[in-house]
C-alpha positions in Angstrom: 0.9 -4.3 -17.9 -1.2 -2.1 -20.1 -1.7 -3.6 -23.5 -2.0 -1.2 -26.6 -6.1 -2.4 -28.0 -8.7 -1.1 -26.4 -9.1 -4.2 -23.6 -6.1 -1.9 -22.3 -8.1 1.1 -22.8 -11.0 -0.2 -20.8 -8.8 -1.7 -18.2 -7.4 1.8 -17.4 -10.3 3.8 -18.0 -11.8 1.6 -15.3 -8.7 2.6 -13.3 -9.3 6.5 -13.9 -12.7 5.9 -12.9 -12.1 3.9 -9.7 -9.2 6.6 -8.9 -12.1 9.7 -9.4 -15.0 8.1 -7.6 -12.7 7.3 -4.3 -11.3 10.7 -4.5 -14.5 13.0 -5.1 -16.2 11.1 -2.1 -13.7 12.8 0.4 -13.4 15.8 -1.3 -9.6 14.9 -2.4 -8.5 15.7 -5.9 -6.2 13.9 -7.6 -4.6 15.3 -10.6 -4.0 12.7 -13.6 -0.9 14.0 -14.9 0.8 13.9 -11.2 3.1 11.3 -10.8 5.4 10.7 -7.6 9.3 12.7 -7.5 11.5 10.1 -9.1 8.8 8.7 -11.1 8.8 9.1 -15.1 5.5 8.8 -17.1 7.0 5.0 -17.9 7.6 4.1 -14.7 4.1 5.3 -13.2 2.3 2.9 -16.2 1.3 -0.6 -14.4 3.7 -2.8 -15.3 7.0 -0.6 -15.1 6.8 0.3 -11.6 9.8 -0.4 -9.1 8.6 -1.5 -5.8 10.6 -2.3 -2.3 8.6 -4.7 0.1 10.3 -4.3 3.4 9.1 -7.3 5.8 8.0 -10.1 3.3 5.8 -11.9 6.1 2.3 -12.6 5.2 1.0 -9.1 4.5 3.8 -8.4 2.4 4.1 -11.5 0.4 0.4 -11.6 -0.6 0.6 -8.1 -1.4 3.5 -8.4 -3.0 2.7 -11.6 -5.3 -0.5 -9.4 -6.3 1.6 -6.6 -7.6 4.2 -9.0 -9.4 1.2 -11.0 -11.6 0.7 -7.5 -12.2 3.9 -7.0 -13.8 5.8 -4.6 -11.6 9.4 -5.3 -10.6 9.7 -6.3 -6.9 12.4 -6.7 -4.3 11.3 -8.7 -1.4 13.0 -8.4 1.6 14.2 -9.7 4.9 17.0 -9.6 7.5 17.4 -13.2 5.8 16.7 -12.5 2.2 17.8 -16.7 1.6 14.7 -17.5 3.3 12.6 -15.9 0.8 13.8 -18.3 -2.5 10.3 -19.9 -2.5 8.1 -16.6 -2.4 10.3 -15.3 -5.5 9.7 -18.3 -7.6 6.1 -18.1 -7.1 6.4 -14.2 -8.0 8.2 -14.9 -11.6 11.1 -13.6 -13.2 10.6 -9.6 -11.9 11.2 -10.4 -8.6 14.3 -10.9 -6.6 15.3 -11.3 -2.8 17.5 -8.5 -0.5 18.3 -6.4 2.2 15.4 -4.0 3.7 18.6 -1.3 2.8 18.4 -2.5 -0.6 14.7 -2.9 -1.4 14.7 1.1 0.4 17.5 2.3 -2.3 15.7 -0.4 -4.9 11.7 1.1 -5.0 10.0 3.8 -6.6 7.5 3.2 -4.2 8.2 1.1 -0.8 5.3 -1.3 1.1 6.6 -1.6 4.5 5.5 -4.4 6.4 6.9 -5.1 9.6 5.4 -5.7 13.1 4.9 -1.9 14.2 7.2 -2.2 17.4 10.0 -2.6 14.3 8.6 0.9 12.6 11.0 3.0 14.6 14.2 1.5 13.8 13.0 1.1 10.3 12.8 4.8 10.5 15.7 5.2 11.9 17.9 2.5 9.6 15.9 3.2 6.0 14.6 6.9 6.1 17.4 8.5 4.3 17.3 5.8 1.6 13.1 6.2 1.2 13.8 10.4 1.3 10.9 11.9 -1.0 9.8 8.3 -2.2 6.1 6.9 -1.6 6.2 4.3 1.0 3.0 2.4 1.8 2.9 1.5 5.6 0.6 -1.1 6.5 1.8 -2.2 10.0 -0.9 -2.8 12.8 0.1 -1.7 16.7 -1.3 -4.6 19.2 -0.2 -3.4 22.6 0.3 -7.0 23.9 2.1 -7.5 21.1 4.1 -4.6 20.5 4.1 -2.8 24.2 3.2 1.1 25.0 4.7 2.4 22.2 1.9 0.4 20.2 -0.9 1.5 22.5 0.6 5.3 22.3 -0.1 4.9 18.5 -3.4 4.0 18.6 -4.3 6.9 20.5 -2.2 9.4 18.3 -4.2 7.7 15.3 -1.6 5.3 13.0 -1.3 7.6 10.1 0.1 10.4 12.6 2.5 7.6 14.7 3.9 6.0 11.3 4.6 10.0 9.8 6.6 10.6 13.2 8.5 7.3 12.6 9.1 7.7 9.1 10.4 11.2 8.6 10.9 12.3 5.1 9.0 10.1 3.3 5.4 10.3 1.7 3.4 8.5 3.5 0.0 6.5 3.0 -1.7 4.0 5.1 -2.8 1.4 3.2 -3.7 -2.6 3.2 -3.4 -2.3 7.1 -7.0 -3.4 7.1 -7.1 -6.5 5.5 -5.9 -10.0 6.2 -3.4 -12.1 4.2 -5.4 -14.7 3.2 -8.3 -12.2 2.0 -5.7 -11.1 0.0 -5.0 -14.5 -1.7 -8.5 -15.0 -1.7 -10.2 -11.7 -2.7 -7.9 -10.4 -5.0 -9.4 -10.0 -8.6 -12.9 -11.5 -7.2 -15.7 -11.5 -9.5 -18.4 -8.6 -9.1 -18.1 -6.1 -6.4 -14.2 -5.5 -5.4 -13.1 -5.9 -1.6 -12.2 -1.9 -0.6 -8.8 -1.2 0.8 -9.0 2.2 2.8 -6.2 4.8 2.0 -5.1 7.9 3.7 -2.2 10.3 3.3 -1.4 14.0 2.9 0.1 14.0 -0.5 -2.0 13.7 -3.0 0.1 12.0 -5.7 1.7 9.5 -3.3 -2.2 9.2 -2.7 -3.0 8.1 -6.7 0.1 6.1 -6.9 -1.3 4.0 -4.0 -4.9 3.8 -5.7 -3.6 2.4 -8.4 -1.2 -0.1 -6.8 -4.6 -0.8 -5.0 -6.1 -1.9 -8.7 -3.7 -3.4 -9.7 -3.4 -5.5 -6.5 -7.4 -6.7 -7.1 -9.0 -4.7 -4.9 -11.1 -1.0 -5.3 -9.3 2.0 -3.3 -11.4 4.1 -1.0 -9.5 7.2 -0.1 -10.6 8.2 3.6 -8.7 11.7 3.7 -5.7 12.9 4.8 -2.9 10.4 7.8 -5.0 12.1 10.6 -7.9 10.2 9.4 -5.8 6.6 8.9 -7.4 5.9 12.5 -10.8 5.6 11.2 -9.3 2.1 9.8 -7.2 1.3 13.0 -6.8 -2.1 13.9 -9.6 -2.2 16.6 -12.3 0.0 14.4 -15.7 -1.0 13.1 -14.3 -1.6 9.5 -11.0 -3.2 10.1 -11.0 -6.8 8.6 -14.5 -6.4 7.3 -13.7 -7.5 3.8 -16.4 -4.6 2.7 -17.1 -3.6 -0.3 -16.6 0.0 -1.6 -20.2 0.8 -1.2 -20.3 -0.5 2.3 -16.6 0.9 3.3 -17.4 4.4 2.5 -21.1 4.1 4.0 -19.8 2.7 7.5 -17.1 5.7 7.2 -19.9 8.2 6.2 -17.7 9.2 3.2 -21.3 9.9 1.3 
Protein backbone atom coordinates (compact mmCIF):
# COMPACT_ATOMS: atom_id res chain seq x y z
CA UNK A 1 0.00 0.00 0.00
CA UNK A 2 1.26 3.50 -0.74
CA UNK A 3 2.21 5.31 2.43
CA UNK A 4 1.66 9.18 2.52
CA UNK A 5 5.94 10.47 3.23
CA UNK A 6 7.97 10.50 0.69
CA UNK A 7 9.40 6.61 1.05
CA UNK A 8 5.74 6.36 -0.74
CA UNK A 9 6.68 8.90 -3.09
CA UNK A 10 9.88 7.24 -4.14
CA UNK A 11 8.29 3.83 -4.12
CA UNK A 12 5.80 5.06 -6.86
CA UNK A 13 7.94 7.33 -8.65
CA UNK A 14 10.00 4.23 -9.14
CA UNK A 15 6.75 2.60 -10.40
CA UNK A 16 6.12 5.54 -13.04
CA UNK A 17 9.52 5.09 -14.03
CA UNK A 18 9.55 1.33 -14.45
CA UNK A 19 6.03 1.71 -16.20
CA UNK A 20 7.74 4.55 -18.90
CA UNK A 21 11.01 2.84 -19.55
CA UNK A 22 9.07 -0.63 -20.52
CA UNK A 23 6.64 1.26 -22.52
CA UNK A 24 8.93 3.70 -24.63
CA UNK A 25 11.15 0.61 -25.55
CA UNK A 26 8.26 -0.82 -27.74
CA UNK A 27 6.97 2.21 -28.83
CA UNK A 28 3.69 1.75 -26.47
CA UNK A 29 2.36 4.69 -24.63
CA UNK A 30 0.74 4.46 -21.62
CA UNK A 31 -1.26 7.23 -20.31
CA UNK A 32 -0.94 7.83 -16.37
CA UNK A 33 -4.27 9.03 -15.69
CA UNK A 34 -5.88 5.75 -17.55
CA UNK A 35 -7.19 3.42 -15.35
CA UNK A 36 -9.18 0.08 -16.33
CA UNK A 37 -13.46 0.37 -16.91
CA UNK A 38 -14.76 -0.45 -13.44
CA UNK A 39 -11.70 0.91 -11.80
CA UNK A 40 -11.86 4.18 -9.56
CA UNK A 41 -8.63 6.29 -8.89
CA UNK A 42 -8.85 4.28 -5.24
CA UNK A 43 -9.11 1.18 -6.52
CA UNK A 44 -6.15 1.49 -9.17
CA UNK A 45 -3.74 2.68 -5.99
CA UNK A 46 -1.58 -0.56 -4.86
CA UNK A 47 -3.19 -1.71 -2.04
CA UNK A 48 -6.96 -1.20 -2.99
CA UNK A 49 -7.11 -3.35 -5.85
CA UNK A 50 -9.66 -6.35 -6.21
CA UNK A 51 -8.19 -9.25 -7.76
CA UNK A 52 -9.79 -12.89 -8.90
CA UNK A 53 -7.14 -15.77 -9.23
CA UNK A 54 -8.83 -18.43 -11.15
CA UNK A 55 -6.74 -21.80 -10.80
CA UNK A 56 -4.80 -21.29 -7.41
CA UNK A 57 -2.03 -24.13 -8.48
CA UNK A 58 1.48 -23.07 -8.19
CA UNK A 59 1.55 -20.15 -10.65
CA UNK A 60 -1.31 -18.72 -9.14
CA UNK A 61 -0.65 -19.15 -5.56
CA UNK A 62 2.88 -17.63 -5.73
CA UNK A 63 1.54 -14.94 -7.80
CA UNK A 64 -1.12 -14.48 -5.81
CA UNK A 65 0.70 -14.46 -2.24
CA UNK A 66 3.07 -11.69 -3.93
CA UNK A 67 0.07 -9.47 -4.64
CA UNK A 68 -1.54 -10.05 -1.17
CA UNK A 69 1.95 -8.92 0.94
CA UNK A 70 1.22 -6.28 -1.30
CA UNK A 71 -1.98 -5.40 0.18
CA UNK A 72 -4.58 -6.05 -2.53
CA UNK A 73 -7.70 -8.01 -1.70
CA UNK A 74 -7.64 -11.51 -3.28
CA UNK A 75 -10.06 -14.35 -4.00
CA UNK A 76 -8.31 -17.54 -4.59
CA UNK A 77 -10.07 -20.07 -6.29
CA UNK A 78 -10.71 -23.67 -7.16
CA UNK A 79 -13.37 -26.20 -8.24
CA UNK A 80 -12.60 -27.10 -4.37
CA UNK A 81 -12.14 -23.78 -2.79
CA UNK A 82 -11.89 -26.02 0.93
CA UNK A 83 -8.65 -27.17 -0.34
CA UNK A 84 -7.15 -23.83 -0.40
CA UNK A 85 -7.52 -23.02 3.70
CA UNK A 86 -3.71 -23.22 4.01
CA UNK A 87 -2.74 -20.81 0.95
CA UNK A 88 -5.27 -18.09 2.52
CA UNK A 89 -3.73 -18.13 5.94
CA UNK A 90 -0.36 -17.71 4.54
CA UNK A 91 -1.97 -14.70 2.32
CA UNK A 92 -3.44 -12.73 5.56
CA UNK A 93 -6.57 -11.29 6.35
CA UNK A 94 -7.42 -9.82 2.54
CA UNK A 95 -7.71 -12.97 1.17
CA UNK A 96 -10.46 -15.53 1.04
CA UNK A 97 -11.30 -18.91 -0.86
CA UNK A 98 -14.22 -19.41 -3.78
CA UNK A 99 -15.74 -20.44 -6.80
CA UNK A 100 -13.72 -19.58 -10.29
CA UNK A 101 -17.63 -17.94 -10.87
CA UNK A 102 -17.02 -15.97 -7.86
CA UNK A 103 -13.44 -14.85 -7.99
CA UNK A 104 -14.73 -13.82 -12.13
CA UNK A 105 -17.82 -11.53 -10.55
CA UNK A 106 -15.25 -10.84 -7.41
CA UNK A 107 -11.94 -9.01 -9.47
CA UNK A 108 -11.24 -5.81 -10.77
CA UNK A 109 -8.67 -7.51 -12.49
CA UNK A 110 -8.64 -11.53 -12.95
CA UNK A 111 -5.08 -13.77 -13.11
CA UNK A 112 -6.23 -16.91 -14.69
CA UNK A 113 -4.22 -19.82 -14.20
CA UNK A 114 -5.28 -23.00 -15.34
CA UNK A 115 -3.72 -25.76 -17.52
CA UNK A 116 -4.47 -24.19 -21.09
CA UNK A 117 -6.56 -27.37 -22.36
CA UNK A 118 -9.00 -25.81 -19.40
CA UNK A 119 -8.84 -22.05 -21.21
CA UNK A 120 -11.79 -22.88 -23.38
CA UNK A 121 -14.32 -23.83 -21.01
CA UNK A 122 -13.09 -21.13 -18.76
CA UNK A 123 -14.14 -19.02 -21.64
CA UNK A 124 -17.01 -20.48 -22.15
CA UNK A 125 -18.18 -20.80 -18.14
CA UNK A 126 -16.58 -17.18 -16.86
CA UNK A 127 -16.51 -14.77 -19.96
CA UNK A 128 -19.68 -13.00 -19.27
CA UNK A 129 -18.75 -12.48 -15.70
CA UNK A 130 -14.92 -11.04 -16.70
CA UNK A 131 -16.91 -8.79 -19.70
CA UNK A 132 -14.75 -5.49 -20.08
CA UNK A 133 -12.55 -6.48 -16.97
CA UNK A 134 -8.57 -7.02 -17.24
CA UNK A 135 -7.79 -10.56 -16.97
CA UNK A 136 -4.15 -11.68 -16.82
CA UNK A 137 -3.77 -15.14 -18.63
CA UNK A 138 -0.70 -16.88 -17.92
CA UNK A 139 -1.46 -20.46 -18.97
CA UNK A 140 1.31 -22.43 -21.07
CA UNK A 141 0.06 -25.01 -24.04
CA UNK A 142 2.33 -28.38 -23.85
CA UNK A 143 0.86 -30.53 -26.68
CA UNK A 144 1.62 -33.74 -24.71
CA UNK A 145 0.03 -32.30 -22.10
CA UNK A 146 -2.80 -30.51 -23.31
CA UNK A 147 -3.37 -32.32 -26.98
CA UNK A 148 -3.75 -30.39 -30.55
CA UNK A 149 -5.64 -27.80 -29.40
CA UNK A 150 -2.37 -26.81 -27.39
CA UNK A 151 -0.07 -27.39 -30.30
CA UNK A 152 -2.76 -25.19 -32.59
CA UNK A 153 -1.96 -22.36 -30.05
CA UNK A 154 1.41 -22.27 -30.30
CA UNK A 155 1.36 -21.86 -33.89
CA UNK A 156 -1.47 -19.07 -33.74
CA UNK A 157 0.99 -17.42 -31.07
CA UNK A 158 -0.70 -17.63 -27.20
CA UNK A 159 -1.74 -14.03 -26.95
CA UNK A 160 -4.00 -14.63 -30.32
CA UNK A 161 -5.30 -18.39 -28.97
CA UNK A 162 -6.15 -17.00 -25.29
CA UNK A 163 -8.05 -13.65 -27.08
CA UNK A 164 -10.15 -16.31 -29.15
CA UNK A 165 -10.90 -18.25 -25.88
CA UNK A 166 -11.56 -15.42 -23.82
CA UNK A 167 -13.96 -13.24 -25.77
CA UNK A 168 -14.86 -9.93 -24.15
CA UNK A 169 -12.30 -9.43 -21.93
CA UNK A 170 -9.04 -7.35 -22.01
CA UNK A 171 -6.51 -9.39 -22.26
CA UNK A 172 -2.66 -9.45 -21.37
CA UNK A 173 -0.21 -12.21 -21.32
CA UNK A 174 1.71 -12.06 -18.49
CA UNK A 175 3.83 -14.32 -15.83
CA UNK A 176 3.51 -17.23 -18.42
CA UNK A 177 7.23 -17.06 -18.50
CA UNK A 178 8.35 -17.74 -15.26
CA UNK A 179 8.39 -20.60 -12.80
CA UNK A 180 6.72 -20.78 -9.42
CA UNK A 181 9.44 -21.18 -7.36
CA UNK A 182 11.28 -18.10 -9.14
CA UNK A 183 8.51 -16.53 -8.06
CA UNK A 184 9.00 -17.35 -4.33
CA UNK A 185 12.40 -16.87 -4.80
CA UNK A 186 12.96 -13.82 -6.97
CA UNK A 187 10.31 -11.71 -5.93
CA UNK A 188 11.64 -8.45 -4.33
CA UNK A 189 15.39 -9.60 -4.99
CA UNK A 190 18.10 -7.32 -4.25
CA UNK A 191 19.66 -5.25 -7.29
CA UNK A 192 18.58 -5.93 -10.75
CA UNK A 193 14.70 -7.21 -10.81
CA UNK A 194 13.76 -10.57 -12.65
CA UNK A 195 11.60 -9.18 -15.98
CA UNK A 196 8.18 -10.56 -16.51
CA UNK A 197 7.22 -10.01 -20.38
CA UNK A 198 3.76 -8.38 -21.06
CA UNK A 199 1.75 -8.12 -24.08
CA UNK A 200 -1.81 -6.98 -24.96
CA UNK A 201 -3.82 -4.60 -27.14
CA UNK A 202 -5.24 -2.29 -24.63
CA UNK A 203 -3.17 -0.12 -23.37
CA UNK A 204 -4.58 0.52 -19.81
CA UNK A 205 -5.25 -3.14 -19.13
CA UNK A 206 -1.42 -3.03 -20.29
CA UNK A 207 -0.35 -0.39 -17.18
CA UNK A 208 -2.63 -2.10 -14.83
CA UNK A 209 -0.65 -5.34 -15.43
CA UNK A 210 2.87 -3.32 -15.09
CA UNK A 211 2.05 -2.39 -12.04
CA UNK A 212 0.65 -5.61 -10.69
CA UNK A 213 4.05 -6.69 -12.05
CA UNK A 214 5.78 -4.20 -9.39
CA UNK A 215 4.02 -4.77 -7.01
CA UNK A 216 4.42 -8.62 -7.45
CA UNK A 217 8.65 -8.01 -7.13
CA UNK A 218 9.49 -8.17 -10.48
CA UNK A 219 10.24 -5.19 -13.41
CA UNK A 220 7.56 -5.34 -16.42
CA UNK A 221 8.94 -5.41 -19.97
CA UNK A 222 6.10 -4.69 -22.34
CA UNK A 223 6.79 -6.69 -25.64
CA UNK A 224 3.91 -5.11 -27.77
CA UNK A 225 0.66 -5.90 -28.62
CA UNK A 226 -1.19 -10.21 -28.00
CA UNK A 227 0.25 -11.01 -31.53
CA UNK A 228 3.68 -10.58 -30.10
CA UNK A 229 2.84 -12.78 -26.64
CA UNK A 230 4.61 -15.67 -28.81
CA UNK A 231 7.90 -14.13 -28.63
CA UNK A 232 7.59 -15.39 -24.82
CA UNK A 233 5.90 -18.82 -25.77
CA UNK A 234 6.65 -21.59 -23.70
CA UNK A 235 9.34 -23.17 -26.05
CA UNK A 236 11.13 -19.54 -26.95
CA UNK A 237 14.68 -18.46 -26.24
CA UNK A 238 13.56 -16.34 -23.20
CA UNK A 239 10.99 -18.48 -21.59
CA UNK A 240 12.10 -19.41 -17.93
CA UNK A 241 15.32 -17.48 -18.27
CA UNK A 242 14.91 -15.63 -15.10
CA UNK A 243 16.51 -12.39 -17.20
CA UNK A 244 16.84 -9.36 -16.17
CA UNK A 245 15.21 -6.30 -17.83
CA UNK A 246 18.30 -5.37 -19.67
CA UNK A 247 18.81 -8.82 -20.91
CA UNK A 248 14.85 -9.62 -21.62
CA UNK A 249 14.47 -6.67 -23.85
CA UNK A 250 18.10 -7.22 -25.50
CA UNK A 251 17.34 -11.09 -26.41
CA UNK A 252 13.82 -9.64 -27.76
CA UNK A 253 15.63 -6.76 -29.69
CA UNK A 254 13.21 -4.27 -27.87
CA UNK A 255 16.35 -1.67 -28.13
Amino acid sequence: MSEPDTKGESKQSRRDFLLTASATATGLVLAPALLPRGLDASAARPGTMRIGIIGSGLIGGAVGLQWARAGHEILFSSRHPEELMDLVQRAGSRTRAGLPAEAAEFGDVVFVAVPYAALPQVGRDYAPLMEGKVVIDCGNPYPRRDGPMAAEALEKGTGVASAEFLPGVRLVRAFNAIGSRSVDREAHREGEKVAIPIAGDDEEAVRIASELVVDAGFDPVVVGGLSRAREFDQGSAVYVRDMTAAELREALGLG
